[in-house]
N, C-alpha and C positions, 0 to 999 in steps of 0.2 A: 189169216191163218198161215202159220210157217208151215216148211213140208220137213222131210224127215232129215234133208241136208242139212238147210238153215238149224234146226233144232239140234243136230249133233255137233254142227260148229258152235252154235252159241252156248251149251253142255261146254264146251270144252275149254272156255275163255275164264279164266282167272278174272274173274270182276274185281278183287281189289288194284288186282298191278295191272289189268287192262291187256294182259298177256296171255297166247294160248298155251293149254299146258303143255309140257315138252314130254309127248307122246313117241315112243318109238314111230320111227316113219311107216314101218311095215304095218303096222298095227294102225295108226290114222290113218292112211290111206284106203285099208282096207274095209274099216268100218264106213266112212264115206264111201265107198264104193257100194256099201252092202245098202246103203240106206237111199242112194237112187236106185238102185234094183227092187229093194221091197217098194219102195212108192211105185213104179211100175207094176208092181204084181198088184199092189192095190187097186189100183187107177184100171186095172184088165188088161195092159198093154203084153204082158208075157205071162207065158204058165210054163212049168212045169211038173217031170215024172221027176222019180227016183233017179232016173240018169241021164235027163237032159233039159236044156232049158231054149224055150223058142218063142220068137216075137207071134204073137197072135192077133196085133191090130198096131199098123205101124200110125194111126190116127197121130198126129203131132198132139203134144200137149199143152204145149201155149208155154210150158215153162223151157228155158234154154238149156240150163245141164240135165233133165230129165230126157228131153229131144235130142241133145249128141249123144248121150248112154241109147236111147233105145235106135238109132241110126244106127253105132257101134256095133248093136248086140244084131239087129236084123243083118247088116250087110254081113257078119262073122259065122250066119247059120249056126243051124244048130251045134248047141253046147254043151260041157256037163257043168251042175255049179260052180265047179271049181274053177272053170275056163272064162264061165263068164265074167263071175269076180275078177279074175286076172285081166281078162280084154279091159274091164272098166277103171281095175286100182291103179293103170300103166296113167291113165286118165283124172285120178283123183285130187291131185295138187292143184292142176286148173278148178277144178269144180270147189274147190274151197276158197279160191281167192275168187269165186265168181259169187258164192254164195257172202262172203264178207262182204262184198261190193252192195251185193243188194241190202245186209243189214244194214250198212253204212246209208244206203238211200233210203231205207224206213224211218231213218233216224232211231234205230234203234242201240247203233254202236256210232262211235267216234272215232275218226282217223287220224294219229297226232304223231309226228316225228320226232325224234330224238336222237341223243347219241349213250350208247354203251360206256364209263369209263371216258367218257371226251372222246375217242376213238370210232366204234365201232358204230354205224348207223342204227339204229333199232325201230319199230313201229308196234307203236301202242294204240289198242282200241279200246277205250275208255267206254264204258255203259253211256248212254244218254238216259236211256228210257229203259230200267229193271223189267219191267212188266210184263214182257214175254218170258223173260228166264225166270221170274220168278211163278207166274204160270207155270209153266213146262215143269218146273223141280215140285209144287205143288202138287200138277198133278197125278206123276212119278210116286212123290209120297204115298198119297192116297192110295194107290192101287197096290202098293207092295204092304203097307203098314196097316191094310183093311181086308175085310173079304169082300169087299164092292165087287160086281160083275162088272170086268174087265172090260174096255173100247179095242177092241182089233189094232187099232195104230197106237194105242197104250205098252198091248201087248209085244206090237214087232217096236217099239224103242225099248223097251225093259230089257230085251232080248238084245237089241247092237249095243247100250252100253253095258250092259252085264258082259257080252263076248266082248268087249275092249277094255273091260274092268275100271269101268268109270261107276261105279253105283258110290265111289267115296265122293262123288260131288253133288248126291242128294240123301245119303245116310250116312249117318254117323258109323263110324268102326260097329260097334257094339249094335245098334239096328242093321248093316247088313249080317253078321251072324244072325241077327233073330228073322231076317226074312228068306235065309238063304234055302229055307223049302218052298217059302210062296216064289221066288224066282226059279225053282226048277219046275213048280206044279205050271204057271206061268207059259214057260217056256216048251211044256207037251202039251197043252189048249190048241184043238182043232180050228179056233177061232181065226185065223188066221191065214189056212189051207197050205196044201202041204209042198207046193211051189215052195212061199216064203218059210215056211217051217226046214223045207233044206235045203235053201239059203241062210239063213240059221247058223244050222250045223254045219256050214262050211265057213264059216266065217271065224265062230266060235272057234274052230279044229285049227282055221289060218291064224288067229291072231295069238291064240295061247301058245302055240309054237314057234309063234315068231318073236316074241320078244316078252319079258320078265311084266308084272304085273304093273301098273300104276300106282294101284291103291292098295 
């Protein structure tokens, strides 16, 4: 099972050109940052209120960028969302070349060199094995395009690529208008708690003001 990183980097990989998409930085960074924080809030490792966010069980998780975020966040004390995400996005360019690393040893992506024009260096990660991303967009479908009772960690990814405005790399133009109420109904579901719920709304609030839309 991937966790909320891997599955947002792999979201974001152009599978025909092997290329990720060219996301404002503010904006990538910040969604990876948001997506080791709610796996933390999952996993019990932090909770918060309305105006702050604090480690509650500093138990290591066996996984390595979820372990330096919540080291990060317990040595930083107490924070409000918006701090925390800051402490961790200063953080988020390591944690995506950490989470490639590990597609790359699933064999689930490919690591192949190139050059730009003859010039300029490039690296491409070709798919090996579809199977997870097409899982993942599957299950995405399903939950925005149905009234199925929603998975909790369905809900908090619906939620970081809708705030990064990635939902054009599992609907079409014409299906996000038609689900753009089940992603707000979605997005106020208690299912969640209300730690990640504003965590959310801070990310949301971070990214749409930082940069123009993707899709």
């Amino acid at each position: 099972m991937l966790g909320f990183v891997e599955e947002i980097v792999l979201l974001q990989l152009d599978d025909a050109k092997g290329r990720f998409l060219e996301l404002p930085l503010s904006a990538a960074h910040v969604v990876l940052a948001g997506a080791a924080v709610m796996e933390l809030a999952m996993q019990n490792r932090i909770d918060a209120d309305l105006d702050r966010v604090i480690v509650v069980d500093r138990t290591p998780t066996g996984d390595d960028i979820l372990d330096d975020v919540l080291q990060r966040l317990a040595e930083a004390g107490e924070l409000s969302p918006a701090s925390a995400l800051e402490c961790v996005t200063a953080h988020a360019g390591a944690y995506h070349e950490r989470a490639v690393r590990r597609l790359v040893a699933k064999g689930i992506l490919r690591e192949q060199d190139g050059r730009f024009l003859w010039v300029f260096r490039t690296r491409r990660y070709p798919v090996v094995n579809d199977s997870e991303q097409r899982e993942v967009k599957a299950r995405l479908r399903g939950l925005l395009l149905t009234d199925e009772i929603p998975d909790p960690r369905d809900v908090v990814l619906v939620c970081l690529i809708d705030a990064c405005n990635l939902l054009g790399l599992v609907l079409s133009p014409h299906e996000i208008e038609q689900t753009r109420g089940r992603v707000a109904q979605l997005s106020r579901l208690d299912l969640i708690g209300q730690a990640m719920t504003r965590a959310v709304a801070e990310i949301r609030f971070t990214v749409r003001h930082a940069a123009s839309p993707a899709y």
